[in-house]
N, C-alpha and C positions, 0 to 999 in steps of 0.2 A: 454609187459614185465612189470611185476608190481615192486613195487617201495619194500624195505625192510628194515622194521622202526628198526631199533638195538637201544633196549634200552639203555639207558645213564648209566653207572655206579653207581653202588651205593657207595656215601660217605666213606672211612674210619671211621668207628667209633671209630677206638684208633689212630686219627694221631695227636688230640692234647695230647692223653696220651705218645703217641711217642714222641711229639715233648720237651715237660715238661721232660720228663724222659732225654732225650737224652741231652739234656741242664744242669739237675741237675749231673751226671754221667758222663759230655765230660770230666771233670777232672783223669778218673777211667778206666772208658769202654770205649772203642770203638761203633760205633753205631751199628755196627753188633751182640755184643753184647746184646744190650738195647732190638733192634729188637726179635732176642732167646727170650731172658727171657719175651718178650709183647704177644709172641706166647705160649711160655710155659703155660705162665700165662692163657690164654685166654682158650685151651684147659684143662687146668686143670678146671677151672672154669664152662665149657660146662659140666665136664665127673661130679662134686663133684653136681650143681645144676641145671644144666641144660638149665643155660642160664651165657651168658658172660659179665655183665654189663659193661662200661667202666670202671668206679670209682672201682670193685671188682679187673678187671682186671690190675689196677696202682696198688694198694693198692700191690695184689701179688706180680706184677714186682720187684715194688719197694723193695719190702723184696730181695729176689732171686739177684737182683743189691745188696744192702747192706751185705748180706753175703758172694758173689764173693768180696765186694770189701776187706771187714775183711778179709777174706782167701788171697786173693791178697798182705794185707799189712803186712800177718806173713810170709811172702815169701822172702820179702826181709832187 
């Protein structure tokens, strides 16, 4: 019987973008939230250049959080 090497995962590349984000935003969003808009962000960034940097991929988040929260705060 041979042995079956399962490669190790590979890193999160956006989990200190997640982590930044969700910290600046716990006041706002929900982390469910942050998460969406980290994904949003990331496929958008994949479909517009074709690669997902992390730094592109905050930079959008981060808009997409800022404008739910504006919209959020004419709400109430």
């Amino acid at each position: 019987m041979s042995e079956r090497n399962t490669p190790a995962p590979e890193p999160d590349p956006y989990a200190d973008v997640s982590a930044a984000l969700r910290e600046e935003f716990s006041a706002v969003h929900p982390a469910s939230t942050v998460t969406r808009c980290i994904d949003a962000a990331h496929y958008g960034a994949l479909e517009i250049t074709g690669y997902a940097h992390p730094g592109l991929v905050e930079r959008i988040a981060r808009k997409h959080l800022q404008v739910l929260a504006l919209v959020a705060s004419g709400r109430e």
